[in-house]
ROBAPA-338306 format. One record per residue (C-alpha): residue in three letters; chain; x, y, z. Coordinates in nm, 4 decimals, decimal comma, padded with zeros to 6 digits. Layout:
<sites>
<site code="ALA" unit="A" c1="X" c2="Y" c3="Z"/>
...
</sites>
This chain:
<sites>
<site code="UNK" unit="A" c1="-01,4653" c2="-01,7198" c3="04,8785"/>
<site code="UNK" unit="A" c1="-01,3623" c2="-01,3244" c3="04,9166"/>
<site code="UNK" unit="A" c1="-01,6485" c2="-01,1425" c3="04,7292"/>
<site code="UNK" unit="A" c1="-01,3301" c2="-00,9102" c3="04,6941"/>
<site code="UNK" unit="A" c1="-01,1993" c2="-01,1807" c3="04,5111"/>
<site code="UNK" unit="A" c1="-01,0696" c2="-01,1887" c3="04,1468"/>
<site code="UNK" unit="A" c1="-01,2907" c2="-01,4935" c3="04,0615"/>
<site code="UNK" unit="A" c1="-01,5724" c2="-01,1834" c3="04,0698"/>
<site code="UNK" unit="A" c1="-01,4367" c2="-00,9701" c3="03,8314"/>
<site code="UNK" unit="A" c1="-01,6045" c2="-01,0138" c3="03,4927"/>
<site code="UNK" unit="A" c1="-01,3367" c2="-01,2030" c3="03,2908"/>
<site code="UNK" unit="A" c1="-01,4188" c2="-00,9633" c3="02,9999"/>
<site code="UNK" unit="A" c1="-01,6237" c2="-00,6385" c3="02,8917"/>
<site code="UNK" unit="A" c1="-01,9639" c2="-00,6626" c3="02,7431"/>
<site code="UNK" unit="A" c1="-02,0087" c2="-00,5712" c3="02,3804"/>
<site code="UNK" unit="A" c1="-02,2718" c2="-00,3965" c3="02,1744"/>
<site code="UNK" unit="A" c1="-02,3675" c2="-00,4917" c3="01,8875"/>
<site code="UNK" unit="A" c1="-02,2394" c2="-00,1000" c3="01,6979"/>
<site code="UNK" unit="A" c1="-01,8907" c2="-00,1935" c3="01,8928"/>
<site code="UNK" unit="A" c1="-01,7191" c2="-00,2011" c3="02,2420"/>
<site code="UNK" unit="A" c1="-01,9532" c2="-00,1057" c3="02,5541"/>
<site code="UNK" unit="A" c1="-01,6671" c2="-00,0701" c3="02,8891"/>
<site code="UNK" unit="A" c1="-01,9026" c2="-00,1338" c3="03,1390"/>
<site code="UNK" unit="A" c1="-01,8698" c2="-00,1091" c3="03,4710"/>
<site code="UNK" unit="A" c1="-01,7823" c2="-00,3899" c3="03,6672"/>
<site code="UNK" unit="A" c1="-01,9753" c2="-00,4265" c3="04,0081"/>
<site code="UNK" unit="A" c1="-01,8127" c2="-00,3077" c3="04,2781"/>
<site code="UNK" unit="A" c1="-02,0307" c2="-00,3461" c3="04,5997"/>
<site code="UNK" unit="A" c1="-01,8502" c2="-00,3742" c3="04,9161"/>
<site code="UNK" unit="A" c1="-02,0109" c2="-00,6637" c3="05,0630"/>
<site code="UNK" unit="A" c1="-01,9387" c2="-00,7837" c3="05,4186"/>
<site code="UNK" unit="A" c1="-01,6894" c2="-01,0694" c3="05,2699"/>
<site code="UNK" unit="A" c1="-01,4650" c2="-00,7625" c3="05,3669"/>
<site code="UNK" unit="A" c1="-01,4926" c2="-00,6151" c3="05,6655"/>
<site code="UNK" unit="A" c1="-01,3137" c2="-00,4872" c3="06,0056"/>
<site code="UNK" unit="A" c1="-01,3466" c2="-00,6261" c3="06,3819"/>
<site code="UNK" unit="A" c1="-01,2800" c2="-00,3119" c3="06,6136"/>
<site code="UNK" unit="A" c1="-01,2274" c2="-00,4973" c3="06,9424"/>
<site code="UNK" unit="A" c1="-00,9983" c2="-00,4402" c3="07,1973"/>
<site code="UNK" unit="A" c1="-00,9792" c2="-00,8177" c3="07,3680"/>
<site code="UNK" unit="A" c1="-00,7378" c2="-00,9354" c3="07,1026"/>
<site code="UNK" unit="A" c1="-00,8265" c2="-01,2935" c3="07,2327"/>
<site code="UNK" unit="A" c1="-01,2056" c2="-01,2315" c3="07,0998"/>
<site code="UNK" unit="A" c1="-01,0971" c2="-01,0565" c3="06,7893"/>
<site code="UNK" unit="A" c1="-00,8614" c2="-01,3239" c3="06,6735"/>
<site code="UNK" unit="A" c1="-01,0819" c2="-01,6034" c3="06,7708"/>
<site code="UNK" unit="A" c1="-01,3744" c2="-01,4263" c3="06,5926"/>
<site code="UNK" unit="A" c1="-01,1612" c2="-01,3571" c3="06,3009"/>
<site code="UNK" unit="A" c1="-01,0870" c2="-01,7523" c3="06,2655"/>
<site code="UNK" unit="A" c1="-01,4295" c2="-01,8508" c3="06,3346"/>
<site code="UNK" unit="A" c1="-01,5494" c2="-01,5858" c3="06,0135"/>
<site code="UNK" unit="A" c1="-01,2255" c2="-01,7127" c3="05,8130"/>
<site code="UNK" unit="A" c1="-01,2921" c2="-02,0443" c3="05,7760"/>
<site code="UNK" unit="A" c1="-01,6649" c2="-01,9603" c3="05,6511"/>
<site code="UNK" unit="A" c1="-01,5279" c2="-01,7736" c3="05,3769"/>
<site code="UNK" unit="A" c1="-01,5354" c2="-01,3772" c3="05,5386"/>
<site code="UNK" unit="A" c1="-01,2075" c2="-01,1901" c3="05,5076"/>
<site code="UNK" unit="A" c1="-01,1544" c2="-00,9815" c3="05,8271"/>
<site code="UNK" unit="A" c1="-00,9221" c2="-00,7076" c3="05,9670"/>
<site code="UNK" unit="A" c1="-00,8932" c2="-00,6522" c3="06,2942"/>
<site code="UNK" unit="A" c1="-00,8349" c2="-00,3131" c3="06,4589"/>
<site code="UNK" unit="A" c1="-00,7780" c2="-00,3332" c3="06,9094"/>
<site code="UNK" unit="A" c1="-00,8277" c2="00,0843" c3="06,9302"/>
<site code="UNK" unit="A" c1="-00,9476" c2="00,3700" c3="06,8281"/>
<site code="UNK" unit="A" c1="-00,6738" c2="00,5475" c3="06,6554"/>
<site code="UNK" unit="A" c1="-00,6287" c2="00,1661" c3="06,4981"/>
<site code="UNK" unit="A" c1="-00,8993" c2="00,1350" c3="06,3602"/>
<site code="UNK" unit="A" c1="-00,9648" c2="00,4785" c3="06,1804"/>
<site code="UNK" unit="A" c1="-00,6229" c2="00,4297" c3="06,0371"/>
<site code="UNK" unit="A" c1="-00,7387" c2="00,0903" c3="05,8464"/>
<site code="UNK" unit="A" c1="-01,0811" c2="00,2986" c3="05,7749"/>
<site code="UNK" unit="A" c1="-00,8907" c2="00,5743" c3="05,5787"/>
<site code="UNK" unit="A" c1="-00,7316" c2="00,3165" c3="05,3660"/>
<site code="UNK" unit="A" c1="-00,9828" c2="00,0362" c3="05,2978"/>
<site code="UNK" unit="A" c1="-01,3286" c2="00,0393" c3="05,1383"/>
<site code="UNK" unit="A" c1="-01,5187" c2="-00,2382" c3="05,3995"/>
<site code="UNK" unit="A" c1="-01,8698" c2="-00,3929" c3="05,3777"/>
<site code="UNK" unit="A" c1="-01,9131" c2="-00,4696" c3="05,7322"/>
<site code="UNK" unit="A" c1="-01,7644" c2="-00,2961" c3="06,0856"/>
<site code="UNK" unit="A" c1="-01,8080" c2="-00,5015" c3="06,3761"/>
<site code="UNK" unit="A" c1="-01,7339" c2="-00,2198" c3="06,6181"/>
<site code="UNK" unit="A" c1="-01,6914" c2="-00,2789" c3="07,0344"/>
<site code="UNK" unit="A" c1="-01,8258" c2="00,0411" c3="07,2546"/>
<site code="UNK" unit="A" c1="-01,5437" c2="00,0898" c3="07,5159"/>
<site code="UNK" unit="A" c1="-01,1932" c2="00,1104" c3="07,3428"/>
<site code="UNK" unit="A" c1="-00,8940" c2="00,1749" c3="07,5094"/>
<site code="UNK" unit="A" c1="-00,8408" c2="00,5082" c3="07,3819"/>
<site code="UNK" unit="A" c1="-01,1949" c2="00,6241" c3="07,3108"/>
<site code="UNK" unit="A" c1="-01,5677" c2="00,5555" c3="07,2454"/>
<site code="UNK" unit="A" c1="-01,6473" c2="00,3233" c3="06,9662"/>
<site code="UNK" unit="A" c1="-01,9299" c2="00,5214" c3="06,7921"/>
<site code="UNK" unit="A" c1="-01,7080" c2="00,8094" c3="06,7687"/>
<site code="UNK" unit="A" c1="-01,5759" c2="00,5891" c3="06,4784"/>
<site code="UNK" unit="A" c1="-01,9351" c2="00,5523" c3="06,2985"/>
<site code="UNK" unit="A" c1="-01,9175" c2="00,9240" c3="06,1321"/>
<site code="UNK" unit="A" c1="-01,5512" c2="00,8597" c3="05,9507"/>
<site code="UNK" unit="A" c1="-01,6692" c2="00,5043" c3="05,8678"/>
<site code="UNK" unit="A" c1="-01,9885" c2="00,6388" c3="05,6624"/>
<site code="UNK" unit="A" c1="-01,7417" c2="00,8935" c3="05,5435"/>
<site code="UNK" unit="A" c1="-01,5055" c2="00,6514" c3="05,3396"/>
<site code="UNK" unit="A" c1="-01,7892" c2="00,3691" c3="05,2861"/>
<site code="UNK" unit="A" c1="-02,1308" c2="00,5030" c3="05,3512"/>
<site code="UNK" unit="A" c1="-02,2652" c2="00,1660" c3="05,2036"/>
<site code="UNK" unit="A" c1="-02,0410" c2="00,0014" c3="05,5015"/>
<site code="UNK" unit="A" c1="-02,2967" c2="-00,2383" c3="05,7557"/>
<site code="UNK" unit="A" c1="-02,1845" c2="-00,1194" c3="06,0871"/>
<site code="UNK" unit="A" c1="-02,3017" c2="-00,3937" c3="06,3852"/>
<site code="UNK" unit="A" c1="-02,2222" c2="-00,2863" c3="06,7640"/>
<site code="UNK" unit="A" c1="-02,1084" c2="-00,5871" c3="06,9903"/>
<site code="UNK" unit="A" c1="-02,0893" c2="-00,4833" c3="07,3542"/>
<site code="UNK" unit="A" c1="-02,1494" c2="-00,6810" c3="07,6599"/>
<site code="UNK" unit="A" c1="-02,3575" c2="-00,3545" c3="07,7826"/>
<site code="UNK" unit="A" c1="-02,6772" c2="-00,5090" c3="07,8660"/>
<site code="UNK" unit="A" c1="-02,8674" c2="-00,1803" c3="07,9550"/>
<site code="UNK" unit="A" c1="-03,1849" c2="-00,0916" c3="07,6240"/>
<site code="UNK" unit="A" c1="-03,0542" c2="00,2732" c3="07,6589"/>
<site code="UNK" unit="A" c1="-02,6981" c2="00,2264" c3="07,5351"/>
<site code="UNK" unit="A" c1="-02,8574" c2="-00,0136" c3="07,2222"/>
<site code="UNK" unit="A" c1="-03,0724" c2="00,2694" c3="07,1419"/>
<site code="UNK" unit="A" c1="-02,7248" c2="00,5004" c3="07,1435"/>
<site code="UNK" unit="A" c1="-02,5778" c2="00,2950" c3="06,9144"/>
<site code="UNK" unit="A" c1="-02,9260" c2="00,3072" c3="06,6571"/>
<site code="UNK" unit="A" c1="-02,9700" c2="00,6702" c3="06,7332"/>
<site code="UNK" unit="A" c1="-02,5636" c2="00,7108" c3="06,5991"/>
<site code="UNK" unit="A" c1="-02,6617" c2="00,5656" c3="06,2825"/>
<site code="UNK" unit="A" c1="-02,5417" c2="00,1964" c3="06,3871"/>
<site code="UNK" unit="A" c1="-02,7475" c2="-00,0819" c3="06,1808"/>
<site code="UNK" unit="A" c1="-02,7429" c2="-00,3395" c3="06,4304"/>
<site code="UNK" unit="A" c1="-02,6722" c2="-00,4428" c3="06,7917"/>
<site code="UNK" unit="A" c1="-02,5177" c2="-00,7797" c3="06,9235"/>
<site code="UNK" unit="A" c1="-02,4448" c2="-00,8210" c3="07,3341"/>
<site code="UNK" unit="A" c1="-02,1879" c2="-01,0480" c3="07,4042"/>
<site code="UNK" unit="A" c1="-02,1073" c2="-01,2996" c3="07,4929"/>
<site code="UNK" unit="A" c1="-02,1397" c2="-01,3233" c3="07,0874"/>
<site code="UNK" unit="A" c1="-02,2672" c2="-01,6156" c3="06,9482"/>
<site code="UNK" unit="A" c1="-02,0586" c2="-01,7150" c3="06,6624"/>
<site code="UNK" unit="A" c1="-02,3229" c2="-01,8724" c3="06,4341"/>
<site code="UNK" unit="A" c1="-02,6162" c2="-01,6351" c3="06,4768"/>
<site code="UNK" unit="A" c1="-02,3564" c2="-01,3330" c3="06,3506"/>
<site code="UNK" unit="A" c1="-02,2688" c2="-01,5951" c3="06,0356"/>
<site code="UNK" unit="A" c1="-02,6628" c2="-01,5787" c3="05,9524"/>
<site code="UNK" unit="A" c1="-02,6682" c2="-01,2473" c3="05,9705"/>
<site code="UNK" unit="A" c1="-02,3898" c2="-01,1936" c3="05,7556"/>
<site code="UNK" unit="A" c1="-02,5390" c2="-01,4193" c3="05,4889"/>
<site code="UNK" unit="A" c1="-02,8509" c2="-01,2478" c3="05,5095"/>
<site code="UNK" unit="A" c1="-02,6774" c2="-00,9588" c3="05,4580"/>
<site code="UNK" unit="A" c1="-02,5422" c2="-01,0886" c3="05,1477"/>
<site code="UNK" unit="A" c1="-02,8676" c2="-01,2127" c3="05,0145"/>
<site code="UNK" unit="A" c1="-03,0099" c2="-00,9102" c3="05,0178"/>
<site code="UNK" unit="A" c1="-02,7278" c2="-00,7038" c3="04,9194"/>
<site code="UNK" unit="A" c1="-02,6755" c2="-00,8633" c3="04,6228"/>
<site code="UNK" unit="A" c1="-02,8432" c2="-00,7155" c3="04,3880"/>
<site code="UNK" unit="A" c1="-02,7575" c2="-00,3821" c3="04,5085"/>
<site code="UNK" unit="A" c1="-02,6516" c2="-00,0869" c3="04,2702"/>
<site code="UNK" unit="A" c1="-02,2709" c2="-00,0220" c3="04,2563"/>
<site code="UNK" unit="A" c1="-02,2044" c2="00,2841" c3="04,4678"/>
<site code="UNK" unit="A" c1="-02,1562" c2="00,6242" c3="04,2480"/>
<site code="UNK" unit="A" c1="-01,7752" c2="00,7091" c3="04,3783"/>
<site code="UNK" unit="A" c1="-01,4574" c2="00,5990" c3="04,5736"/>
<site code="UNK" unit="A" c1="-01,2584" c2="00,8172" c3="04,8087"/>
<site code="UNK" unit="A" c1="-00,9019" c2="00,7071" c3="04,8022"/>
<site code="UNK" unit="A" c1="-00,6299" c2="00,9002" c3="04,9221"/>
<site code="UNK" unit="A" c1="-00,7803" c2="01,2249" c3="04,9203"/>
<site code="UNK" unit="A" c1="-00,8801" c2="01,1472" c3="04,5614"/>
<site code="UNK" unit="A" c1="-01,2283" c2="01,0735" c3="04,4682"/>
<site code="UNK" unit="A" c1="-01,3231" c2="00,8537" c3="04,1560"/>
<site code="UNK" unit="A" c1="-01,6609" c2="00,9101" c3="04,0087"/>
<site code="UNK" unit="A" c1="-01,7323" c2="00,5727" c3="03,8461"/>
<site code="UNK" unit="A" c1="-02,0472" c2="00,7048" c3="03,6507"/>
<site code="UNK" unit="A" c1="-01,8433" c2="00,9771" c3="03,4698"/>
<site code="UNK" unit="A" c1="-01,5126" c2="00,8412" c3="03,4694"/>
<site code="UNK" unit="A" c1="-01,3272" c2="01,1309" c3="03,6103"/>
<site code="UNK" unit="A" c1="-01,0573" c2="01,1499" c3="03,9058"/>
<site code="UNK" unit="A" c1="-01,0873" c2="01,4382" c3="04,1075"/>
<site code="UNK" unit="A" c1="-00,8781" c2="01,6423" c3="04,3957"/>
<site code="UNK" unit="A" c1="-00,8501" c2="01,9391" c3="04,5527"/>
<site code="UNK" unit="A" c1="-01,0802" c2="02,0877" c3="04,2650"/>
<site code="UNK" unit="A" c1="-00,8588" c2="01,9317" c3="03,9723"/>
<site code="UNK" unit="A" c1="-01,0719" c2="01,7073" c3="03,7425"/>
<site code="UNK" unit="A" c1="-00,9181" c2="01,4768" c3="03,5324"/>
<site code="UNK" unit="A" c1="-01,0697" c2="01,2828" c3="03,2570"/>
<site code="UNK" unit="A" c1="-00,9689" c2="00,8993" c3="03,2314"/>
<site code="UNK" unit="A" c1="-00,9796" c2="00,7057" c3="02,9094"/>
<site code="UNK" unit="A" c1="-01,1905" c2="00,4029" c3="02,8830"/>
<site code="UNK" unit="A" c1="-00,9176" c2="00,1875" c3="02,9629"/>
<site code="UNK" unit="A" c1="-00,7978" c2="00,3791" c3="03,2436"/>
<site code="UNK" unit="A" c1="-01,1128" c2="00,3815" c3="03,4589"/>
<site code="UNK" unit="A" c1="-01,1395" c2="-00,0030" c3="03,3822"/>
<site code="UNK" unit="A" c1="-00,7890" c2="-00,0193" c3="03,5506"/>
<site code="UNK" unit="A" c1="-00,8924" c2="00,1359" c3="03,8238"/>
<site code="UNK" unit="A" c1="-01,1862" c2="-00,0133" c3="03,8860"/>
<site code="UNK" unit="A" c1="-01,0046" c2="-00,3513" c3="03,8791"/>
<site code="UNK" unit="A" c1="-00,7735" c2="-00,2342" c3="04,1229"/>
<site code="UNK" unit="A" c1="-01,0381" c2="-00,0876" c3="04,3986"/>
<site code="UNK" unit="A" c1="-01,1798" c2="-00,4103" c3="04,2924"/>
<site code="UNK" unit="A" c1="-00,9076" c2="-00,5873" c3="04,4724"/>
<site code="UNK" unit="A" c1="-00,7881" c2="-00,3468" c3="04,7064"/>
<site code="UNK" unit="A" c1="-00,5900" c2="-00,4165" c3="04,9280"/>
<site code="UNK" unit="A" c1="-00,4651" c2="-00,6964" c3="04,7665"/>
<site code="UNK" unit="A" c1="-00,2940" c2="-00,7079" c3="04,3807"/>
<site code="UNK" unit="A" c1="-00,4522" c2="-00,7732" c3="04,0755"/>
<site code="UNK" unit="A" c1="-00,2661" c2="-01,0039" c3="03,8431"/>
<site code="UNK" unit="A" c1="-00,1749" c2="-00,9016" c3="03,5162"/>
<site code="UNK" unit="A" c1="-00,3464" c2="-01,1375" c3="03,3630"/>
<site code="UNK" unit="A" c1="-00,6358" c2="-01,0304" c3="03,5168"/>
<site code="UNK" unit="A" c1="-00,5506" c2="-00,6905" c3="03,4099"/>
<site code="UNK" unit="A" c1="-00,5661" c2="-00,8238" c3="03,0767"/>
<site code="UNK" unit="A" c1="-00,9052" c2="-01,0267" c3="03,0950"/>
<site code="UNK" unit="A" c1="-01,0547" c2="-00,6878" c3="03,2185"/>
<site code="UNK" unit="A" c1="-00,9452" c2="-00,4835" c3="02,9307"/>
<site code="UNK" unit="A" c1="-00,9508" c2="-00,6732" c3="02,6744"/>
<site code="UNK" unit="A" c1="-01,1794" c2="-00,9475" c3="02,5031"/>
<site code="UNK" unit="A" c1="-01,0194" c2="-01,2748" c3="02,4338"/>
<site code="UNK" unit="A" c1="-01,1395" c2="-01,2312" c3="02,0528"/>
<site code="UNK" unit="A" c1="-00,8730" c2="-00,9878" c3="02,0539"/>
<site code="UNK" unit="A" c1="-00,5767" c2="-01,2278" c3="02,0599"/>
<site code="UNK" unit="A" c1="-00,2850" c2="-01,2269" c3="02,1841"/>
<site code="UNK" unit="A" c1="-00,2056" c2="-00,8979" c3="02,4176"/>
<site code="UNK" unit="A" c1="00,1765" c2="-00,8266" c3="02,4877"/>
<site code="UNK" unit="A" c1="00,2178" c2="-00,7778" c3="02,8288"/>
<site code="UNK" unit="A" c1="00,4016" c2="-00,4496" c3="02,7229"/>
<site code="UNK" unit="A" c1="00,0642" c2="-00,2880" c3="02,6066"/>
<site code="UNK" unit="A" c1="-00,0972" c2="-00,3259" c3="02,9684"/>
<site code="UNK" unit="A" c1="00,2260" c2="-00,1451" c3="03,1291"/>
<site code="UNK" unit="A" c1="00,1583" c2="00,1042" c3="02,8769"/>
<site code="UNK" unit="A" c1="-00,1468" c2="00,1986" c3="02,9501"/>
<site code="UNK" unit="A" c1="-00,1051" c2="00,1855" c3="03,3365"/>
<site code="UNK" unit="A" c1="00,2154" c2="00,4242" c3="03,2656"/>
<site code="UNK" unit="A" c1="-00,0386" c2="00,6682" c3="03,1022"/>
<site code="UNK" unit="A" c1="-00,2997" c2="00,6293" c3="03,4547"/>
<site code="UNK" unit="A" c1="-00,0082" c2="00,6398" c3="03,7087"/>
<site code="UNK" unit="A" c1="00,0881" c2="00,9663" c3="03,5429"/>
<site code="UNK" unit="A" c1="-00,2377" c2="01,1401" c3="03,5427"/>
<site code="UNK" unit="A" c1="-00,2692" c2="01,0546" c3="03,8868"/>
<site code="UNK" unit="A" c1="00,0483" c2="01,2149" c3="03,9750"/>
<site code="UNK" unit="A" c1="-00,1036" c2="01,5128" c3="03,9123"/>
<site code="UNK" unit="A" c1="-00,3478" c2="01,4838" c3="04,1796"/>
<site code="UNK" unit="A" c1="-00,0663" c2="01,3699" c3="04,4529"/>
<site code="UNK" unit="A" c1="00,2636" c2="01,3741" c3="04,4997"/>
<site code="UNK" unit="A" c1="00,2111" c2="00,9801" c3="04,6471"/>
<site code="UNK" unit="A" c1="00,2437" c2="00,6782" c3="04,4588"/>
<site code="UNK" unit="A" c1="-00,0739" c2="00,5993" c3="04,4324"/>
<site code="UNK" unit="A" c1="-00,0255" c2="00,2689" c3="04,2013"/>
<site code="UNK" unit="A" c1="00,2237" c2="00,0277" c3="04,2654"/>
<site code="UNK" unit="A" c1="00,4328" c2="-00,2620" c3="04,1070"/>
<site code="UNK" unit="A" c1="00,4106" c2="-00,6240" c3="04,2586"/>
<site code="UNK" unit="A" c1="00,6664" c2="-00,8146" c3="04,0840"/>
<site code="UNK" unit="A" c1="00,5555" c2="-01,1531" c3="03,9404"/>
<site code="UNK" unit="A" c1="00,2394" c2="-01,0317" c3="04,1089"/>
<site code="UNK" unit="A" c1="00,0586" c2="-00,7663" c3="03,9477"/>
<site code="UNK" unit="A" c1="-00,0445" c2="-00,4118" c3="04,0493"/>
<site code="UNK" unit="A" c1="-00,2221" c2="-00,3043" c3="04,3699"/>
<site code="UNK" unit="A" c1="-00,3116" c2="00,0730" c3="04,4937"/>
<site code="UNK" unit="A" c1="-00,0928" c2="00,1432" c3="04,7343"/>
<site code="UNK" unit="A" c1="-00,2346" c2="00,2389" c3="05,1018"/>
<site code="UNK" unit="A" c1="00,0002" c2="00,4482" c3="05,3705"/>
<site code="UNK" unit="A" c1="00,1085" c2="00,2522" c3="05,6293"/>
</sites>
């Protein structure tokens, strides 16, 4: 199962006892997400399978200019990032990557059997090193023993999305300078939707996340609401659409293609 999944979200907020607490939900970019930077697309498709089917969502980049594309957009847990790209060096790519998720895991796979260049890789601020050929089941133990001891890891203090940078601690959006407060509701909405990004969250997760089931019944109008009220603060940060729409779907921050 994604750990990006919505399964992970807490179906609703935590209460104290003097009233309503909007805690934070955790979000902790573990390596269920994550990014193959490999230029033999036979190896990065075949690895991307092999991870699939044990429950690892992974993109897959073939170059340089690729891959820090898909880095500017996505929040991932784990890089696995090759050496010798078509159109560059791969831990050129490190700094950006720490950049946009400086929690990210970044492991070097190169078939570079020399100590020197696996010191290169440490020295660039790379956590681990892996010569090919790979073996498929010794990366899927470390990946779970990344998880292990990941997971009770504190939730990371902001996002960076879009030249916009959400500080989940104080619940303000901020760009260029410009602060802007968010209501309770409002950061929860967010945080649901980095939760899920890149993929939607439904609106009746939406719901779940706002509001407590002891609440009744919620008109579907009231959540549209309140993301009309986010959508437009936002809009004062950019001039993109930063929230989108999914009909029959839900809502999902929308990344430039």
């Amino acid at each position: 199962m994604d750990i990006c999944s919505p399964t992970t979200l807490p179906k609703r907020c935590q209460k104290k006892v003097s009233g309503r607490d909007y805690s934070l939900p955790r979000i902790n970019p573990f390596p269920m997400y994550g990014l193959i930077i490999e230029d033999d697309s036979r190896l990065a498709k075949h690895l991307q399978g092999f991870l699939k089917n044990h429950g690892f969502c992974f993109d897959v980049c073939s170059s340089k200019d690729a891959a820090l594309r898909s880095i500017k957009h996505n929040l991932y847990g784990l890089v696995l990032l090759d050496l010798k790209l078509p159109d560059g060096y791969g831990l050129d790519l490190i700094p950006p990557i720490r950049e946009q998720s400086p929690d990210c895991h970044i492991s070097v796979i190169s078939a570079i059997q020399r100590p020197e260049i696996a010191a290169a890789s440490f020295d660039a601020n790379a956590d681990n090193y892996f010569r090919k050929p790979l073996c498929h089941f010794e990366l899927l133990a470390y990946l779970k023993q990344l998880i292990r001891k990941r997971a009770n890891a504190p939730p990371p203090r902001s996002f960076a999305f879009q030249g916009i940078t959400f500080c989940l601690e104080g619940s303000t959006v901020e760009a260029g300078g410009e602060v802007i407060t968010l209501t309770p509701k409002e950061r929860l909405i967010l945080l649901c939707l980095l939760q899920h990004r890149p993929r939607p969250a439904s609106y009746n997760t939406l719901i779940d996340c706002l509001w407590e089931s002891s609440e009744g019944f919620v008109d579907m109008n009231l959540l549209h609401k309140h993301m009309s009220r986010l959508r437009r603060k936002l809009k004062q940060l950019s001039s993109q659409k930063l929230i989108i729409n999914c009909p029959q779907l839900g809502y999902k921050l929308h990344d430039e293609s």
